[in-house]
N, C-alpha and C positions, 0 to 999 in steps of 0.2 A: 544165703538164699534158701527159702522157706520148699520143701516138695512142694507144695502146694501151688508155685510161684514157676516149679519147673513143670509144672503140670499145665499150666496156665500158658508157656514161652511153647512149648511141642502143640498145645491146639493150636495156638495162631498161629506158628509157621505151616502147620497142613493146612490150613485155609487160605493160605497166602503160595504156599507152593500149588495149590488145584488153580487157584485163578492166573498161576504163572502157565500153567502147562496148557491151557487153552488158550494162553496167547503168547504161545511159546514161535520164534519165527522160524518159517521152512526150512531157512537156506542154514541155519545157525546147529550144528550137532548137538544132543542134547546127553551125548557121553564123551567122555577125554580118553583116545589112545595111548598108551606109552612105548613106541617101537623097540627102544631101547632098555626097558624095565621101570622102575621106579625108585632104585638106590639111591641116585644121584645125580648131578649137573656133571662131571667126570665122566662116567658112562657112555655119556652121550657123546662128547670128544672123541673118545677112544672109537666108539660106533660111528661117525662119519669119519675119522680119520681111515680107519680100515675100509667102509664101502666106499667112501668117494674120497679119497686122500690128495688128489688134486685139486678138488673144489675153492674156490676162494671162500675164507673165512673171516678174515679182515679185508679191507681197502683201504690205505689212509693216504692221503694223496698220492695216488699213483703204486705205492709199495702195496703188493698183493701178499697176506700171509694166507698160504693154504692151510686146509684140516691137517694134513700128515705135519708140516710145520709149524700151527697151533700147537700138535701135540709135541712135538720134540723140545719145542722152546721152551714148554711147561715144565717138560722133564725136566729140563736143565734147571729151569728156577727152584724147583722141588729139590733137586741135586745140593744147590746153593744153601737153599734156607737148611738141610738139614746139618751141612758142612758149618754153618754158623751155629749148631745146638739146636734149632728149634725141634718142638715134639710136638706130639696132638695138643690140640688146646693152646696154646701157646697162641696169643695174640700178634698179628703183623699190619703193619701199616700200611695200606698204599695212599701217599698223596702227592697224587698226580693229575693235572687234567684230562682230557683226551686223549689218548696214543695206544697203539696196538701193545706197548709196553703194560697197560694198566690189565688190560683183559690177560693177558699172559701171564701175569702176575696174581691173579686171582685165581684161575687154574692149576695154578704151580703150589701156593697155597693150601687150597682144595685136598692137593695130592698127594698131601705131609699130615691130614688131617688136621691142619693149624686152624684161627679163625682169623678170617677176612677182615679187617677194618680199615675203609672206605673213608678218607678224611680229604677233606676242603680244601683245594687247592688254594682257598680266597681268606681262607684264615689267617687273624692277624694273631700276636704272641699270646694272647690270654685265651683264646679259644683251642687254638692247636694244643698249651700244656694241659688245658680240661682236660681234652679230648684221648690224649695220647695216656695220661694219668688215668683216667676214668677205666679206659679198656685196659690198662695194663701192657700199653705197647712196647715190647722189647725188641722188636726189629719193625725197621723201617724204609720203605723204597720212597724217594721221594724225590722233588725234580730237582735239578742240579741248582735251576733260580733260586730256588729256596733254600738250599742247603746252610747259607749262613743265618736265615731267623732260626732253625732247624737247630744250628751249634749253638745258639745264642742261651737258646731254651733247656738244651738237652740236661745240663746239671741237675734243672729240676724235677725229671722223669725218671721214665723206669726205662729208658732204651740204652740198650750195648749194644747193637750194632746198628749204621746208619750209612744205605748206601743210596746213589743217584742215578739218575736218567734222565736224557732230554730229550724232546718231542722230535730231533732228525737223528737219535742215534741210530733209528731203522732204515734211515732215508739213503740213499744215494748223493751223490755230489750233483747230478743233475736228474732230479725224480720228474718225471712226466707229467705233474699236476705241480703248481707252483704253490709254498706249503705259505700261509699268512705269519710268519715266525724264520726267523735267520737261518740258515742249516750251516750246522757244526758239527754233523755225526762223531759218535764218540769222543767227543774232547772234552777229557778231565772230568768222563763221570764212569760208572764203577758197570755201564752194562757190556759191556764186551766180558769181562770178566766175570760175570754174571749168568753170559751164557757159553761158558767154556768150561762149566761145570760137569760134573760126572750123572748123567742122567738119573734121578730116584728110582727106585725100583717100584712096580704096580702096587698098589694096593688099595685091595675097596673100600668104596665110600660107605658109609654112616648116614642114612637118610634121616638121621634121628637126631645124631651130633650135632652140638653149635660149629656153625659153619662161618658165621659170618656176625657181626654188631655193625647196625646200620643206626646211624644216630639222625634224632628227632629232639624237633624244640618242644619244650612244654611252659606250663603257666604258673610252675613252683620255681623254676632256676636253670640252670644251663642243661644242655642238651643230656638226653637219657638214651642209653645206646639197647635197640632194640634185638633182642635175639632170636636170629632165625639161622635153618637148616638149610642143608642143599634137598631136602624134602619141599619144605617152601618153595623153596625158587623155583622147582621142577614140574611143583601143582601150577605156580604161579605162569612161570613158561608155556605147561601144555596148556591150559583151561585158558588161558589170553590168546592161543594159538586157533582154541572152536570158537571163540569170540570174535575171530576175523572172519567166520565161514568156510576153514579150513582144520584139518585133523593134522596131528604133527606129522613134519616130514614130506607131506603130500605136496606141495606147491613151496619149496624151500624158499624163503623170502628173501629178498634185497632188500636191507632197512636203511636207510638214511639217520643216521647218530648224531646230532649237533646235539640234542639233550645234552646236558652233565653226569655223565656213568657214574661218578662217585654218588647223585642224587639216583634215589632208588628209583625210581622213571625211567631215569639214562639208564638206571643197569638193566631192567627188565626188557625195556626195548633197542638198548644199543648192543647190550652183552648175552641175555641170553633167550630171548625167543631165537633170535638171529642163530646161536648155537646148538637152542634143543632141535633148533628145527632143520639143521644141515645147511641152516642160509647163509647171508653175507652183510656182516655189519660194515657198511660204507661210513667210515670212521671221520669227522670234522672237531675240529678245536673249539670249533664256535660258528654258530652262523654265518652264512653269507649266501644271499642269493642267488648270485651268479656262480658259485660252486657247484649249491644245491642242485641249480637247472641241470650244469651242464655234467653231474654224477648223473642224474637220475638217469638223462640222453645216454650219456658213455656206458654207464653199467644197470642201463635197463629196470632202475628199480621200481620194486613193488609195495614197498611199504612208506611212509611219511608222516608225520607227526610233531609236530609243532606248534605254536602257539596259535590263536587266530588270526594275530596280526601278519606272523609269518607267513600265511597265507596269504593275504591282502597284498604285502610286499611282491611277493611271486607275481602276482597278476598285474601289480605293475611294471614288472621289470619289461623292457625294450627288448629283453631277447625271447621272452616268455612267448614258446611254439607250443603248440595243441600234439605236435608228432613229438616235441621233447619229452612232453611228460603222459605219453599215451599207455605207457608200462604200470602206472600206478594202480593196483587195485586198491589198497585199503591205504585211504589219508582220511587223517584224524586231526581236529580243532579244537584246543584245549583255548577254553574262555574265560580265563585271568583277566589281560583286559579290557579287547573287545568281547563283545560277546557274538557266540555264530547266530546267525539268524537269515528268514529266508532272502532277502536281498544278498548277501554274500554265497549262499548256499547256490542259489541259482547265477552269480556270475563265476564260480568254481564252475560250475557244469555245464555252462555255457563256455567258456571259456579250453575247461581240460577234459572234459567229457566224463568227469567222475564223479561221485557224490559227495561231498566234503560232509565228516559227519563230528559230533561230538567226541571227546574221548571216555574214558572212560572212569569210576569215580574210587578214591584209594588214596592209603595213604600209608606211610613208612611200617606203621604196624601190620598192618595186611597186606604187605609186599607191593600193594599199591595198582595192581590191576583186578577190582573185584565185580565190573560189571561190565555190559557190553552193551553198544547202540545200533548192532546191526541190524536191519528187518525194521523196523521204528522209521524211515525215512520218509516213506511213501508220501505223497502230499503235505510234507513236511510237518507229520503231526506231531514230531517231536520237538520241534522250533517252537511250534504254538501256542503249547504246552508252557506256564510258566508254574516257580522259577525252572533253573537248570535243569533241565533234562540227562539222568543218567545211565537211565537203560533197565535191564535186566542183570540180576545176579548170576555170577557165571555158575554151571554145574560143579557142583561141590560146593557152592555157597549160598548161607540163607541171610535174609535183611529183613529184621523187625524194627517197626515203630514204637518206643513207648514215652508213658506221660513222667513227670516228675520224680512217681514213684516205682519206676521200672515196670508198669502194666501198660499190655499190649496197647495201641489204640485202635478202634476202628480205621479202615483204609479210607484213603485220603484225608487222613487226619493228621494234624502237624504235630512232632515231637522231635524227641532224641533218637540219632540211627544206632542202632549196634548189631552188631554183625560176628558170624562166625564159620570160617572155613578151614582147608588144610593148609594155609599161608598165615594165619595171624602168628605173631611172635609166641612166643615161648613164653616167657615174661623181661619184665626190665631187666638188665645188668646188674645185678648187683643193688638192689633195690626196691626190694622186699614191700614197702609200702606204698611204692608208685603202681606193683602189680596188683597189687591187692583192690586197688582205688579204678584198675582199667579193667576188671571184668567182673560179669555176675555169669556162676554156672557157666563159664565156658563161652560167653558171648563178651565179645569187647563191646566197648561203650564209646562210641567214639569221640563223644561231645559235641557232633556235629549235629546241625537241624535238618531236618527231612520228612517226607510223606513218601508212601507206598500208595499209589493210586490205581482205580478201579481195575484197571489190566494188569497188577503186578509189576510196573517199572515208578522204580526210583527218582528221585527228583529232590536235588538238592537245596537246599533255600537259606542257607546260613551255617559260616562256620563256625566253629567254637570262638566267643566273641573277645577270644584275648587274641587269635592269630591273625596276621598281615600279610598279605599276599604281595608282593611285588616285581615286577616284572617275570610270574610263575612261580619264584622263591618265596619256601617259608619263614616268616619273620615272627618269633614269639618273644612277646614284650618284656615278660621275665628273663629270658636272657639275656637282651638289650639292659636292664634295670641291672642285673647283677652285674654286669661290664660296666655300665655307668657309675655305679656303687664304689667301683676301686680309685676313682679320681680322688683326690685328697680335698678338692672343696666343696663335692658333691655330699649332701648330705640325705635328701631323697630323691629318687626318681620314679616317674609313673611314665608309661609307655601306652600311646594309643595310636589307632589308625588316623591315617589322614586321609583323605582320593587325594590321587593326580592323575590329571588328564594321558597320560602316556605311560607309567607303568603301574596303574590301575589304585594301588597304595603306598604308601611310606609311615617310615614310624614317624611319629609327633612326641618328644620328652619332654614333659615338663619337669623341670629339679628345682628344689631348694635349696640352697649353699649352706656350708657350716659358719658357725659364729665368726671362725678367723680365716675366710673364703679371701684367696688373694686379690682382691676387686681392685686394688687399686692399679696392678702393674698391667691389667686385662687377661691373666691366664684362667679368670674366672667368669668372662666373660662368654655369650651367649655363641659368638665366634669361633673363641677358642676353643669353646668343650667341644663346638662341632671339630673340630680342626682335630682334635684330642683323640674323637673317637673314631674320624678315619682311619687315624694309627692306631686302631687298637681292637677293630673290628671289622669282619668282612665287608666292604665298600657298599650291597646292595642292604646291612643293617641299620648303617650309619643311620640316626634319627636327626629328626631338625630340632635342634633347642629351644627350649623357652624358660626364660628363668620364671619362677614366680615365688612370690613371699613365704606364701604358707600351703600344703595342702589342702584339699576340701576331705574332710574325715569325719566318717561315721562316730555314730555312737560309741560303737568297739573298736574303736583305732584304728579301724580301716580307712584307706583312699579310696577316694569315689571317683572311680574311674566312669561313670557314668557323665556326672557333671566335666571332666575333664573331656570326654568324649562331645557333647552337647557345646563347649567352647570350640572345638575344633570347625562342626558344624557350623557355629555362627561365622569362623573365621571364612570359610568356604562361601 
């Protein structure tokens, strides 16, 4: 990037931050507190565990972990990993679904100076060896379900130690909430032991350290593990904390968790605003709306966040009271695949007497909470408003638009978004040319389409045109195509969207078979490879098959994924 080019990105963002700040909204702060300092996500633990050590700090059905028990339980897992070898730097596994075990484990983590990796409970054996191969994972906590694809795989990694946990090892024999999963506390897995360890001894965090690899699909090949810091997560915590209309700490939250904590969404709102902020992450496995209601009633919560549809569910459920869910202040509608708009906005508010608002727009490289939609409601100008409406950039972060060739555009003008805060990653894992290719001068590039309009908020219109969205999850076709790839009679495959009416996309593959493709016995059949790829990939990647002859190819030997896209339309 030319000075001239950074000369050119610092004008437009003053001209684009003067028209934010005149229509900047009241109620929304427009600096970030940090009570606890700015070290670290650690800090913060230790700082509620000592002023409110009682507090509830988890919920997962019925089992309450307070702060002071947050923090001992850490120790001890800190105690463990170090008993196993591990040092700073040293990569650790958690995969695990939902359970106060995963957040406890990230802390404990944390507290060894190791780094964090966050892996897919839904992974099938070719994406778990990436993944665990890619980051270099040597220890790993994972759930006892899975422990034998886990032994299956392990010869071909880097992991020496491999221990287990299941979703009632915390529980009781009769927990108070009835959990959607067997209860078998501690049987035949490795966390009792785990935490009868010798507590680690304190020691501070590294705001600066890789903290954590959160991994992301791209449109070269299988996922690229993003690296971020407990700095990150801590901007990301406080600055999404003045995004609700609150300063950290001030109004401690009750958040409602059904997201997936391992996806960085679930972590930022299940694991740690709930923590920087001295709240209560109300912990679930998975959806359910009859849970949902009757948490919010029993433990009064304040925050909510789920899909659109999620919300629609709610409003019709039969038990659904105006007084159960009168505690909510900030519930957010993320628009996968309905979309919010004003007829649901107003039977939300009709209904629960609060405002149901968009969430907010981000994604694994910028820790994924970069804008806010508070103050934006009034007459529902931000419904109106097409496409997606995404708010304002939180403080500490700027969003330019530019054309083709990285120059700014005028507002309201459609282009590429790129963006740059104190949360975007560091760079890729371990590769050197993906980083190189996601930023200019310090601004990621996100590949996403966008305009900045007259009053400075955001508005998304299109994402990078290789990704898939499906029911919330991201689906990148290069992945899917390199999984496809290892079938012995696949010879090519191309990966596009499709709609479906209910979870908004799915992948569409179309492959060609090799010369000596087993067609006759049917294992090369259009069935089969589906069949093939449920065993071999997370169940929301799976794509629907289509054989076809030959692909459609450019001049330069590219697939034209455009023509193959334009089939799928006719097919629809």
């Amino acid at each position: 990037m030319t000075d001239t080019t950074a000369t050119t990105f610092d004008a437009a963002i003053t001209r684009v931050r003067a028209v934010q700040e005149k229509n900047w909204p009241a109620q929304v702060p427009r600096t970030v507190v940090y009570p606890a300092g700015t070290d670290g996500i650690v800090e913060y633990l230790w700082h509620w565990a000592a002023t409110r050590p009682d507090e509830p700090a988890i919920i997962f059905y019925g089992r309450t972990v307070s702060y002071a028990e947050y923090d001992q339980l850490s120790d001890r897992v800190a105690g463990w990993l170090l008993n196993q070898g591990v040092q700073p730097g040293d990569r650790v596994g958690v995969h695990l679904p939902n359970c106060p075990q995963f957040n406890i484990a990230m802390l404990g983590i944390f507290k060894v100076g190791a780094v964090h990796v966050p892996i897919n409970p839904l992974f099938r054996e070719h994406e778990l060896r990436h993944e665990l191969n890619d980051a270099g994972v040597t220890v790993l906590l994972t759930d006892v379900k899975a422990a034998d694809l886990v032994e299956s795989i392990r010869p071909d990694t880097s992991l020496r130690c491999v221990a287990t946990t299941g979703l009632s090892d915390m529980l009781t024999d009769t927990p108070p909430v009835a959990p959607p999963f067997p209860l078998t506390p501690g049987a035949n897995t490795d966390w009792a032991e785990i935490q009868s360890a010798e507590p680690a001894p304190r020691r501070p965090s590294d705001p600066d350290a890789l903290a954590a690899l959160n991994y992301t699909g791209g449109t070269t090949g299988l996922p690229k593990g993003c690296e971020h810091t407990q700095g990150h997560m801590l901007y990301t915590a406080a600055s999404g904390t003045v995004g609700t209309g609150r300063q950290v700490g001030e109004h401690p939250m009750r958040a409602i968790a059904f997201l997936p904590i391992f996806w960085i969404a679930g972590e930022d709102l299940g694991i740690l605003l709930p923590l920087v902020n001295g709240g209560t992450s109300i912990l679930f496995t998975r959806w359910d709306a009859t849970a949902v209601l009757d948490a919010v009633d029993r433990h009064r919560a304040t925050d909510l966040t789920g899909m659109v549809d999620n919300a629609l569910e709610l409003l019709d459920h039969p038990q659904f009271d105006r007084d159960k869910v009168s505690s909510l202040v900030n519930v957010l509608g993320i628009s996968f695949v309905t979309k919010l708009n004003p007829e649901i906005r107003k039977r939300w508010r009709d209904a629960a007497g609060q405002t149901l608002r968009e969430a907010s727009y981000g994604m694994t490289e910028t820790h994924t909470l970069d804008t806010f939609t508070l103050g934006f409601q009034d007459d529902d100008a931000d419904l109106h408003s097409e496409p997606i409406f995404c708010g304002m950039p939180l403080p500490g972060t700027d969003i330019l638009i530019v054309d083709e060739e990285c120059r700014p555009v005028p507002l309201g003008e459609t282009g590429e978004i790129i963006l740059r805060s104190p949360s975007i990653l560091t760079c890729y894992y371990n590769n050197p040319e993906a980083t190189e290719k996601a930023f200019i001068d310090g601004w990621l590039r996100t590949g996403d389409i966008g305009s900045v309009d007259e009053g400075g908020t955001l508005h998304y219109r299109a994402r990078n045109k290789e990704m898939i969205k499906t029911n919330g999850m991201s689906v990148f076709p290069a992945e899917v195509e390199a999984i496809l790839r290892l079938h012995p009679d696949i010879d090519t495959a191309a990966v596009v969207p499709r709609s479906h009416p209910e979870k908004g996309q799915v992948a569409a593959a179309f492959v060609t078979l090799t010369e000596d493709a087993d067609t006759e016995h049917g294992t090369a059949g259009e069935e089969a490879l589906h069949a093939w790829a449920k065993l071999n990939m997370a169940g929301y990647k799976v794509p629907v098959v289509t054989i076809i002859d030959e692909m459609p190819m450019t001049a330069t030997g590219k697939i034209r994924k455009g023509d193959l896209f334009e089939t799928e339309g006719n097919h629809w």
